[in-house]
PDB file of N, CA, C and O in Angstrom:
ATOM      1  N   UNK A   1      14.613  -8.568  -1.991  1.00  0.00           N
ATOM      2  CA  UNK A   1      13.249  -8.421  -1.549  1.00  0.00           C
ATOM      3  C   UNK A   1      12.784  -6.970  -1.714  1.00  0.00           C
ATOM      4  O   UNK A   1      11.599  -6.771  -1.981  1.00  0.00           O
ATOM      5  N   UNK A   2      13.724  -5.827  -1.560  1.00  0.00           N
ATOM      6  CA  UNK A   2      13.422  -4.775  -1.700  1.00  0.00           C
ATOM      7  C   UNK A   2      13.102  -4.461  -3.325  1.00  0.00           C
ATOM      8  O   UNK A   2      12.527  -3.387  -3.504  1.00  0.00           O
ATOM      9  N   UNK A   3      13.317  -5.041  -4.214  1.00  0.00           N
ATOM     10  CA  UNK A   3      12.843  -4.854  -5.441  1.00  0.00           C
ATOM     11  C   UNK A   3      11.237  -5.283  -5.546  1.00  0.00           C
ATOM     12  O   UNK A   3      10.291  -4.500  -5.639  1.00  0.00           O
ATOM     13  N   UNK A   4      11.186  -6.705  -5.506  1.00  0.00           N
ATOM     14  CA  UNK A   4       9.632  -6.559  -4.941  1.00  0.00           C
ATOM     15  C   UNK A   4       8.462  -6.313  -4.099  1.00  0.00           C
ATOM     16  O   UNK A   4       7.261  -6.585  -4.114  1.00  0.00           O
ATOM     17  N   UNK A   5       9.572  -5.483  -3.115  1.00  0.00           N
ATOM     18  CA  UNK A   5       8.612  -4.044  -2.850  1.00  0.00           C
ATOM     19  C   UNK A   5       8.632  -3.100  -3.146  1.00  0.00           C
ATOM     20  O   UNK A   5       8.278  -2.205  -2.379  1.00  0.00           O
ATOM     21  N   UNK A   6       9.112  -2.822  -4.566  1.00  0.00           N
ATOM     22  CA  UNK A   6       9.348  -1.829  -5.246  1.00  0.00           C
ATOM     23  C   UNK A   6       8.488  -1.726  -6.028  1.00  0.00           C
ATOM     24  O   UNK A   6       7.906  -0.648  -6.151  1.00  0.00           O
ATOM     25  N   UNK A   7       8.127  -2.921  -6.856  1.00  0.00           N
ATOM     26  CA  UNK A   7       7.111  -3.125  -7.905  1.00  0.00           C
ATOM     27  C   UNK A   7       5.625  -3.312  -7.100  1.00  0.00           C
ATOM     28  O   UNK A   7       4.539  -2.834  -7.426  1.00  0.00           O
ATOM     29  N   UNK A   8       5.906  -4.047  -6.108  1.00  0.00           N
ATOM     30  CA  UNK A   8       4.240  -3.728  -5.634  1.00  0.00           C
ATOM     31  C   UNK A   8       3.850  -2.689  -5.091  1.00  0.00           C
ATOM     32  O   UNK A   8       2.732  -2.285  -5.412  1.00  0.00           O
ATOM     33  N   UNK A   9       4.603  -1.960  -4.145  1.00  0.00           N
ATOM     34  CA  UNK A   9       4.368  -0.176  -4.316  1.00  0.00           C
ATOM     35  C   UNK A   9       4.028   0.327  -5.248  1.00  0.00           C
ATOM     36  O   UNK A   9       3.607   1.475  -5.103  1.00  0.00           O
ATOM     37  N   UNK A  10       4.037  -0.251  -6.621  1.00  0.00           N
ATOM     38  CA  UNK A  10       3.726   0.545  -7.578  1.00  0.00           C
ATOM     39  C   UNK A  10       2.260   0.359  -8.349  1.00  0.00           C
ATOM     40  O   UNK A  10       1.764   0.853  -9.362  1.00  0.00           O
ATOM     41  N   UNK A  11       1.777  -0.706  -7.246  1.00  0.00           N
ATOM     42  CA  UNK A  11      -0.045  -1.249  -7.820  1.00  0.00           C
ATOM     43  C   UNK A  11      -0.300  -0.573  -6.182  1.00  0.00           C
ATOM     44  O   UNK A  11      -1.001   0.439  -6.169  1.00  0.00           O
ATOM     45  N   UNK A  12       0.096  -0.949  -5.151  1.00  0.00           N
ATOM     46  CA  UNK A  12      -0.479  -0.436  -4.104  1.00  0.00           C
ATOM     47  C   UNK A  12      -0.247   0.489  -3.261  1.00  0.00           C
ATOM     48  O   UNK A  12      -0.692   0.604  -2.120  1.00  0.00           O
ATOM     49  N   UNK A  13       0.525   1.218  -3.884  1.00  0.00           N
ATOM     50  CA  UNK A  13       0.576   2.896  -3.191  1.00  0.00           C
ATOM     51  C   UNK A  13      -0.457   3.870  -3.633  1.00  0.00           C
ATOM     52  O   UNK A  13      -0.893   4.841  -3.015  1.00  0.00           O
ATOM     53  N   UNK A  14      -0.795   3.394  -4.926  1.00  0.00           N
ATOM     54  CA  UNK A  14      -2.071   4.682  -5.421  1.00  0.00           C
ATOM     55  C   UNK A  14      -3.425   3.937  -5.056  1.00  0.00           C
ATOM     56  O   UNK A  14      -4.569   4.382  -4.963  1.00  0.00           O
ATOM     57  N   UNK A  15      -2.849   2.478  -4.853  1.00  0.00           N
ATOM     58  CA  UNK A  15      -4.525   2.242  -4.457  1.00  0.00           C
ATOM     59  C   UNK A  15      -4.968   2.816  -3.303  1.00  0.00           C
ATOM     60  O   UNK A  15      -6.024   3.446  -3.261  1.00  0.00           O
ATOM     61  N   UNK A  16      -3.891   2.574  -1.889  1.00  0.00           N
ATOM     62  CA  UNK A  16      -4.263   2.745  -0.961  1.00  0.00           C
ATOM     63  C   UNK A  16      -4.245   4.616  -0.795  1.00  0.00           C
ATOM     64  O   UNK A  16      -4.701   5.298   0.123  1.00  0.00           O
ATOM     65  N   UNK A  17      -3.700   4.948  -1.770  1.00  0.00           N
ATOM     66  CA  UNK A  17      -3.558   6.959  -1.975  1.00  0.00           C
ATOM     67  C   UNK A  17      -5.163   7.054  -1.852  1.00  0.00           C
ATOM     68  O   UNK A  17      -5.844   7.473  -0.916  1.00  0.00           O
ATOM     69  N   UNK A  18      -5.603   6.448  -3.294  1.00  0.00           N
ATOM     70  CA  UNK A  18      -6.985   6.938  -4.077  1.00  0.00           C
ATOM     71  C   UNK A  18      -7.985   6.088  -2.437  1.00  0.00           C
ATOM     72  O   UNK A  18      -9.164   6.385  -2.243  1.00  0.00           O
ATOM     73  N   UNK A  19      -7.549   5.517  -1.889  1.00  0.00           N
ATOM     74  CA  UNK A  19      -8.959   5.507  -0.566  1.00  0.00           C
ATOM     75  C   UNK A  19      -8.445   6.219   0.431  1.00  0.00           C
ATOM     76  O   UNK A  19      -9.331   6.264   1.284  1.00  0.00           O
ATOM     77  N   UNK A  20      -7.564   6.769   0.784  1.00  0.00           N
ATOM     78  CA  UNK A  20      -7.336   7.768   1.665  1.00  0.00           C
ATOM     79  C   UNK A  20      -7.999   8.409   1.023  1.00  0.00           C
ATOM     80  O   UNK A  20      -9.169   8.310   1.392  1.00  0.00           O
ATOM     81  N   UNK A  21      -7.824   9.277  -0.073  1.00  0.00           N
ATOM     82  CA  UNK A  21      -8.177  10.347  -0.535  1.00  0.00           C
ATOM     83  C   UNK A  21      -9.500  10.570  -0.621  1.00  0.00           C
ATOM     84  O   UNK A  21     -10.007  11.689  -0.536  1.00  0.00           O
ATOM     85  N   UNK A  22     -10.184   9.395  -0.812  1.00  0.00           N
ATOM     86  CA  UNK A  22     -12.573   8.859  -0.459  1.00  0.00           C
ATOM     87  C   UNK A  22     -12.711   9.250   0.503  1.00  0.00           C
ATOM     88  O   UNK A  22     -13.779   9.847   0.641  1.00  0.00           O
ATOM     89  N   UNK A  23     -11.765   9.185   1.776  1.00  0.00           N
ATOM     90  CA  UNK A  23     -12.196   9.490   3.283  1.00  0.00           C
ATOM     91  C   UNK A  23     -12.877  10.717   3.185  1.00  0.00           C
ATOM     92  O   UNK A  23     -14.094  10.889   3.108  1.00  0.00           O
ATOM     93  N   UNK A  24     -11.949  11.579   3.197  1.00  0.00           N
ATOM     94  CA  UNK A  24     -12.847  13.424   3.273  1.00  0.00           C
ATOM     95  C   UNK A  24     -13.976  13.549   2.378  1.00  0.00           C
ATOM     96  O   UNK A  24     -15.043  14.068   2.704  1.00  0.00           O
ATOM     97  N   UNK A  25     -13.679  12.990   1.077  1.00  0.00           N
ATOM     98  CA  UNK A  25     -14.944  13.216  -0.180  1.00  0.00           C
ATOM     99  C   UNK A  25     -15.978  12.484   0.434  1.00  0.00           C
ATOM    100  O   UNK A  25     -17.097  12.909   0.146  1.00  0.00           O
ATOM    101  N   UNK A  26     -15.942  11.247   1.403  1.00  0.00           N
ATOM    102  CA  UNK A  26     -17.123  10.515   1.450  1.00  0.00           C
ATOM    103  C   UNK A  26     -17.744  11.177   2.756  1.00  0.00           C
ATOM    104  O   UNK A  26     -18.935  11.462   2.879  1.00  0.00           O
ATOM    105  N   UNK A  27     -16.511  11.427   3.952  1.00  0.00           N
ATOM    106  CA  UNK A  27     -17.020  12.650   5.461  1.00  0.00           C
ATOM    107  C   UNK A  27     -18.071  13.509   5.142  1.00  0.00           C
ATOM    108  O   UNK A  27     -19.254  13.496   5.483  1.00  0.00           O
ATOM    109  N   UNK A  28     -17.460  14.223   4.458  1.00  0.00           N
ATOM    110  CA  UNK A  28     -17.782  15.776   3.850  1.00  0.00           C
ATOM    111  C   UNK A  28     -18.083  15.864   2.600  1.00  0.00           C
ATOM    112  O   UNK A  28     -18.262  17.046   2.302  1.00  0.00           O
ATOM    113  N   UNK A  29     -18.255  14.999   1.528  1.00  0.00           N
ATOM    114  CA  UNK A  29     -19.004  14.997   0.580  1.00  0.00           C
ATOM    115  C   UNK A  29     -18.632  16.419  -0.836  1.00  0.00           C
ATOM    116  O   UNK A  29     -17.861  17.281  -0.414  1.00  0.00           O
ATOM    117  N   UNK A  30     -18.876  16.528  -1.583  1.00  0.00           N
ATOM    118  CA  UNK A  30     -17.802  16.625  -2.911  1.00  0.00           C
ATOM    119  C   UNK A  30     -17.637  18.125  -3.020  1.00  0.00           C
ATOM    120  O   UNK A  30     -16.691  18.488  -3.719  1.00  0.00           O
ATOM    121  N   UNK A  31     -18.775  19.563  -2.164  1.00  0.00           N
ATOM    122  CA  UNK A  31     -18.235  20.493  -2.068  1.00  0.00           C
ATOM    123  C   UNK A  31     -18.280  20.843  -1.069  1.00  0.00           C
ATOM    124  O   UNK A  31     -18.319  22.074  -1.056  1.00  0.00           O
ATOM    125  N   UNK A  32     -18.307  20.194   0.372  1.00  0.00           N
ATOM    126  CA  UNK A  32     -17.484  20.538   1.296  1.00  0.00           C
ATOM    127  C   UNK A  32     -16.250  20.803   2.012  1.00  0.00           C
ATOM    128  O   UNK A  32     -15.998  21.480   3.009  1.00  0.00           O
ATOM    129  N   UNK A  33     -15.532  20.066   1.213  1.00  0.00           N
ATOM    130  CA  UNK A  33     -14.191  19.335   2.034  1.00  0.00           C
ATOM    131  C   UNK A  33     -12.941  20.468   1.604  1.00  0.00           C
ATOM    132  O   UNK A  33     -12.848  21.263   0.669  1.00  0.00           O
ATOM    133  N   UNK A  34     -12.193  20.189   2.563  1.00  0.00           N
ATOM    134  CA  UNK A  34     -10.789  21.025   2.829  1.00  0.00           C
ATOM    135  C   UNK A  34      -9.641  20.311   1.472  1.00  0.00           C
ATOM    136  O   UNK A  34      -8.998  19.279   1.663  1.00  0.00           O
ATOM    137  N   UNK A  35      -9.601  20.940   0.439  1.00  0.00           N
ATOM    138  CA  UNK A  35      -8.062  20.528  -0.222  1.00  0.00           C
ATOM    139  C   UNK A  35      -7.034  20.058   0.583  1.00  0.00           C
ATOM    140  O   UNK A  35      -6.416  19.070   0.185  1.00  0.00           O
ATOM    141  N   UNK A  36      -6.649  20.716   1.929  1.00  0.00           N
ATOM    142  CA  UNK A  36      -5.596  20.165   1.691  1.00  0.00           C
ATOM    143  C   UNK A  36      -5.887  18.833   3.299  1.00  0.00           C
ATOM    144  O   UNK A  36      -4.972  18.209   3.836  1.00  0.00           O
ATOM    145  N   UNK A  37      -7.118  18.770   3.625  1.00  0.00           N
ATOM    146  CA  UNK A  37      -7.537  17.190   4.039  1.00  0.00           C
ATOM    147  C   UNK A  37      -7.550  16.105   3.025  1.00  0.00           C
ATOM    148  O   UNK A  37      -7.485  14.958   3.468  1.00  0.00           O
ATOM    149  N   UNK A  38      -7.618  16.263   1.795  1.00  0.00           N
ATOM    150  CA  UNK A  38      -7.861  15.299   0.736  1.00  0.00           C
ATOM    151  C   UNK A  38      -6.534  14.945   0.668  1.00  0.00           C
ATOM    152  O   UNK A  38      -6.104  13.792   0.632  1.00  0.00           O
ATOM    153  N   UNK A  39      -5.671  16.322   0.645  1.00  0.00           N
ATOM    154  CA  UNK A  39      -4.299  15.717  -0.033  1.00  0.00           C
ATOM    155  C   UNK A  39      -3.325  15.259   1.320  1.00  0.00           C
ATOM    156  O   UNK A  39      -2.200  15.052   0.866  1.00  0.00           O
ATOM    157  N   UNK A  40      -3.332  15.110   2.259  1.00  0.00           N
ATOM    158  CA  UNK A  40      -2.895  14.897   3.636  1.00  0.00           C
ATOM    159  C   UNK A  40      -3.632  13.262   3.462  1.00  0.00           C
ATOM    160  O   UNK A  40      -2.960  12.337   3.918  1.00  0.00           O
ATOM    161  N   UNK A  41      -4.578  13.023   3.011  1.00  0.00           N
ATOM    162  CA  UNK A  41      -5.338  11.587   3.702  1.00  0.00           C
ATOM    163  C   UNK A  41      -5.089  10.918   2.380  1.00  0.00           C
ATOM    164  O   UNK A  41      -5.673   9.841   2.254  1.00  0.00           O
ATOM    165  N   UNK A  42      -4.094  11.455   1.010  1.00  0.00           N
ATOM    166  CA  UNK A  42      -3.622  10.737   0.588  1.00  0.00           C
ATOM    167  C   UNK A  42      -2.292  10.632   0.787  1.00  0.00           C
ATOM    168  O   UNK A  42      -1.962   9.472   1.032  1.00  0.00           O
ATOM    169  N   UNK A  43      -1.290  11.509   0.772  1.00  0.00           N
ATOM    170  CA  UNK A  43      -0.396  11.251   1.310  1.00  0.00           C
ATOM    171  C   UNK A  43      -0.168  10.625   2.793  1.00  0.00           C
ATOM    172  O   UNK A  43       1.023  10.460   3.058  1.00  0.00           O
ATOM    173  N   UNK A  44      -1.066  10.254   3.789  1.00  0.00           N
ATOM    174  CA  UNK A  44      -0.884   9.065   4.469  1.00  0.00           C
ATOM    175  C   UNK A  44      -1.659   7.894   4.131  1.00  0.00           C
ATOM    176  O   UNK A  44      -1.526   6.938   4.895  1.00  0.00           O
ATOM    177  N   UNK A  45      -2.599   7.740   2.947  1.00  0.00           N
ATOM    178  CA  UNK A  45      -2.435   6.444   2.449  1.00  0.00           C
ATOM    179  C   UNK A  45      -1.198   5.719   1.813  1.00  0.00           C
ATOM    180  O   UNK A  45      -0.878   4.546   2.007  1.00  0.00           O
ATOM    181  N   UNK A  46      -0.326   6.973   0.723  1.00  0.00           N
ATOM    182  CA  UNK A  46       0.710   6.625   0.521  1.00  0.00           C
ATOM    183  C   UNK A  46       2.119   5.715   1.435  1.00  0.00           C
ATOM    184  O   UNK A  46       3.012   4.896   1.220  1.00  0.00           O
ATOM    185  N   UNK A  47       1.614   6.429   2.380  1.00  0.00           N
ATOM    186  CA  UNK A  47       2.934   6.609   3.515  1.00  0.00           C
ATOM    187  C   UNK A  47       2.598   4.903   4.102  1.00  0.00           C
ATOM    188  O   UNK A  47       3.545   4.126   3.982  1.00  0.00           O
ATOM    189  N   UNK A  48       1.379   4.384   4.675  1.00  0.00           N
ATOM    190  CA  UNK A  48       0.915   3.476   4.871  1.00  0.00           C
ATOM    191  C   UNK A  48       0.946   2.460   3.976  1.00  0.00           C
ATOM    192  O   UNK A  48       0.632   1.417   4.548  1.00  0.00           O
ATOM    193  N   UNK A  49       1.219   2.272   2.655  1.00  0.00           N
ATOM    194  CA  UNK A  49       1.519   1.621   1.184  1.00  0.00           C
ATOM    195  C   UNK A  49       2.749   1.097   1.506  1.00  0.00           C
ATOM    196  O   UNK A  49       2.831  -0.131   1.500  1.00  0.00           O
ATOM    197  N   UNK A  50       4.095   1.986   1.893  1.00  0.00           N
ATOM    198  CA  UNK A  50       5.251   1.590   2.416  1.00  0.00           C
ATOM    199  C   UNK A  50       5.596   0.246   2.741  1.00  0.00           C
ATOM    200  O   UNK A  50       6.125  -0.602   2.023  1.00  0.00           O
ATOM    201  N   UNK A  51       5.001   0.128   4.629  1.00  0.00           N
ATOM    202  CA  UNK A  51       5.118  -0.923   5.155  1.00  0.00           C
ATOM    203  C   UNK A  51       4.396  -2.749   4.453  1.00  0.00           C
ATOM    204  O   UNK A  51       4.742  -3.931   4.454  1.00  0.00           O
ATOM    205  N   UNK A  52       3.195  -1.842   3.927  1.00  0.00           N
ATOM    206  CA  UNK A  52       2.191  -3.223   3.305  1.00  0.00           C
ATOM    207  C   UNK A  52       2.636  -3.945   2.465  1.00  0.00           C
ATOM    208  O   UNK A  52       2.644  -5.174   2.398  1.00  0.00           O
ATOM    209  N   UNK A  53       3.297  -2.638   1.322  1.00  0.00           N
ATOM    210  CA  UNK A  53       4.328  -3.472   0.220  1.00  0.00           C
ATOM    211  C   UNK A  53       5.092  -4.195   0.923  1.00  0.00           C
ATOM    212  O   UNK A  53       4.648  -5.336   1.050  1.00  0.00           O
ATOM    213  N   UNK A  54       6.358  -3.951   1.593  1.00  0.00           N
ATOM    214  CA  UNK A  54       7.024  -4.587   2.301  1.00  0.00           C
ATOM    215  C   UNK A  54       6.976  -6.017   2.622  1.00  0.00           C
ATOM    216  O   UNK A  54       7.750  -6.931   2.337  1.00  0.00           O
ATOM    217  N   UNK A  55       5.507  -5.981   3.511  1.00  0.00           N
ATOM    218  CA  UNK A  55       5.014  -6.983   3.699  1.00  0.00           C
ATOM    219  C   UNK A  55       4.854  -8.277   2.915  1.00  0.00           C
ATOM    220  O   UNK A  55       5.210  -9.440   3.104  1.00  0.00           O
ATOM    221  N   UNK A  56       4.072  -7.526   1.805  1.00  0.00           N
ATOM    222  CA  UNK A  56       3.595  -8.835   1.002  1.00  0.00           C
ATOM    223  C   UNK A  56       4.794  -9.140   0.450  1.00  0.00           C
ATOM    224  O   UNK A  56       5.054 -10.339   0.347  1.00  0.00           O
ATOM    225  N   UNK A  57       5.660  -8.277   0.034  1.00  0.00           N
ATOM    226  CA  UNK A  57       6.998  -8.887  -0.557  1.00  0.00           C
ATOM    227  C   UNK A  57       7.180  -9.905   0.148  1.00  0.00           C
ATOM    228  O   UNK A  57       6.783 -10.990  -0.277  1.00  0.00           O
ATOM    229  N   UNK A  58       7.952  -9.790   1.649  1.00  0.00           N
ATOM    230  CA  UNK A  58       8.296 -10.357   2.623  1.00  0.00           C
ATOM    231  C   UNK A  58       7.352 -11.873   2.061  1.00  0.00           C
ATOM    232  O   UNK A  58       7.813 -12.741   1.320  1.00  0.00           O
ATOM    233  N   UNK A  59       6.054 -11.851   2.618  1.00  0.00           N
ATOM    234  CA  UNK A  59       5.814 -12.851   2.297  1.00  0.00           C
ATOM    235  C   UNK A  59       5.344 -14.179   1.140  1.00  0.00           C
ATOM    236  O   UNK A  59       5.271 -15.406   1.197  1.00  0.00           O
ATOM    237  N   UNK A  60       5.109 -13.186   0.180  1.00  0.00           N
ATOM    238  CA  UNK A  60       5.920 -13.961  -1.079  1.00  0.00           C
ATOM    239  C   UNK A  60       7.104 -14.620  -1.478  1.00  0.00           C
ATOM    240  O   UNK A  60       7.200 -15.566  -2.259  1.00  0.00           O
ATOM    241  N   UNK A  61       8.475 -13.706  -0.530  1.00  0.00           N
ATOM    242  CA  UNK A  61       9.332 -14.528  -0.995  1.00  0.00           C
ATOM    243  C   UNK A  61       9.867 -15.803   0.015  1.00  0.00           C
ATOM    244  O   UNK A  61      10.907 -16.457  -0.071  1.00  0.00           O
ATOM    245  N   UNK A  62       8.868 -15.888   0.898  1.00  0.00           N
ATOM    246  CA  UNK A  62       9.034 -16.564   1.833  1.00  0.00           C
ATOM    247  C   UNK A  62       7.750 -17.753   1.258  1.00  0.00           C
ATOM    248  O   UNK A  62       7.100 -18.528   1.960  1.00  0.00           O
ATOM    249  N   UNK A  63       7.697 -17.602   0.089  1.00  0.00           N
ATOM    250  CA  UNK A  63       6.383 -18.478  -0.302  1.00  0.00           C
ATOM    251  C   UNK A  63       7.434 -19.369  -1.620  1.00  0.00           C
ATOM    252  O   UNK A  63       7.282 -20.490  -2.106  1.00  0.00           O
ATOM    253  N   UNK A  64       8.507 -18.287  -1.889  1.00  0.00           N
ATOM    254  CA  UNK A  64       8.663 -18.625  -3.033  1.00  0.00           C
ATOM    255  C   UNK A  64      10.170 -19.114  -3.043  1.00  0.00           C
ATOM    256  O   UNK A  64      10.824 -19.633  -3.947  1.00  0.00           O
ATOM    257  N   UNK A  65      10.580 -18.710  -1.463  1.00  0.00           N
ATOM    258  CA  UNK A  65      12.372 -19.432  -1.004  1.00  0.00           C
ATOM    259  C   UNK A  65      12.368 -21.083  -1.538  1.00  0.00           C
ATOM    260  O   UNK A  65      11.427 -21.528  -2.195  1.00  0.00           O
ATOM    261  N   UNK A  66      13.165 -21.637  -1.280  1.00  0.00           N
ATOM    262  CA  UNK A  66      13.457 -22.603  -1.651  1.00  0.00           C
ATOM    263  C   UNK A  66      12.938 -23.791  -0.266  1.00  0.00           C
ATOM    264  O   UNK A  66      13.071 -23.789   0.957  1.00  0.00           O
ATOM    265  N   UNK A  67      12.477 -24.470  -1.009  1.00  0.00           N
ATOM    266  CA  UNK A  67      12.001 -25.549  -0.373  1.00  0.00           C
ATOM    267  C   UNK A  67      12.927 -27.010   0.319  1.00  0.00           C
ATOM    268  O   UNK A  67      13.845 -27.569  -0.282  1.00  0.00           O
ATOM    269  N   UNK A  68      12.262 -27.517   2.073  1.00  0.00           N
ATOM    270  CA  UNK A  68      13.581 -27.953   2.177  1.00  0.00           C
ATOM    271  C   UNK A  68      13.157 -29.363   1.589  1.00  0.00           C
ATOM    272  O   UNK A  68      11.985 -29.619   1.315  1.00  0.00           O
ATOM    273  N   UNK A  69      14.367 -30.402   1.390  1.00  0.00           N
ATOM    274  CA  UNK A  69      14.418 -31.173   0.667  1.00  0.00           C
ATOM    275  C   UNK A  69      14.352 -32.629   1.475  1.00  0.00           C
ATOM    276  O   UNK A  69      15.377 -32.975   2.063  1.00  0.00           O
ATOM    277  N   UNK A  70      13.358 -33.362   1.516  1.00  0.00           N
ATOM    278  CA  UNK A  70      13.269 -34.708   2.375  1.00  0.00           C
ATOM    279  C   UNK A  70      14.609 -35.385   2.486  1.00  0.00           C
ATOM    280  O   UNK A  70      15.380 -35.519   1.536  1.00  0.00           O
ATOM    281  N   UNK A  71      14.894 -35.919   4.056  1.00  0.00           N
ATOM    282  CA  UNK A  71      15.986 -37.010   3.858  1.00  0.00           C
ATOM    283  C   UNK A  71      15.509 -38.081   3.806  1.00  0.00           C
ATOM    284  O   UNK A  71      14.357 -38.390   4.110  1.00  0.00           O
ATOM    285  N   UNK A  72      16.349 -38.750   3.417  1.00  0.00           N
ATOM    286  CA  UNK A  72      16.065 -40.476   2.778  1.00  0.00           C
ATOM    287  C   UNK A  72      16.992 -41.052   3.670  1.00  0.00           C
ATOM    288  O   UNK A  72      17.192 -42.267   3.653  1.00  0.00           O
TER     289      UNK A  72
END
């Protein structure tokens, strides 16, 4: 399972980076803002990417375990 949260970390860690990172640009707008607020509110979008991947793994492969089999 940890492999496919490996690969989906890898579509949804920069997604959720690149909207952390809108927060300050959209607050404070495109020459106001603090560098290193931009790069802090992406690196905890990143950090937050972690658990989510996780997640959906988790429940994909719980979509995709094996099915139980009727008795007769």
């Amino acid at each position: 399972m940890w492999k496919l949260a490996l690969i989906l970390f890898i579509v949804i860690g920069p997604t959720l980076a690149g909207a952390g990172a809108l927060v300050p640009l959209t607050v404070y707008g495109v020459n106001d803002f603090n560098p290193l607020l931009l790069i802090g509110s992406a690196v905890a979008g990143a950090l937050v990417a972690v658990p989510v991947s996780y997640v959906v793994a988790r429940k994909i492969g719980t979509l995709m375990g094996p099915k139980p089999t009727p008795q007769l």
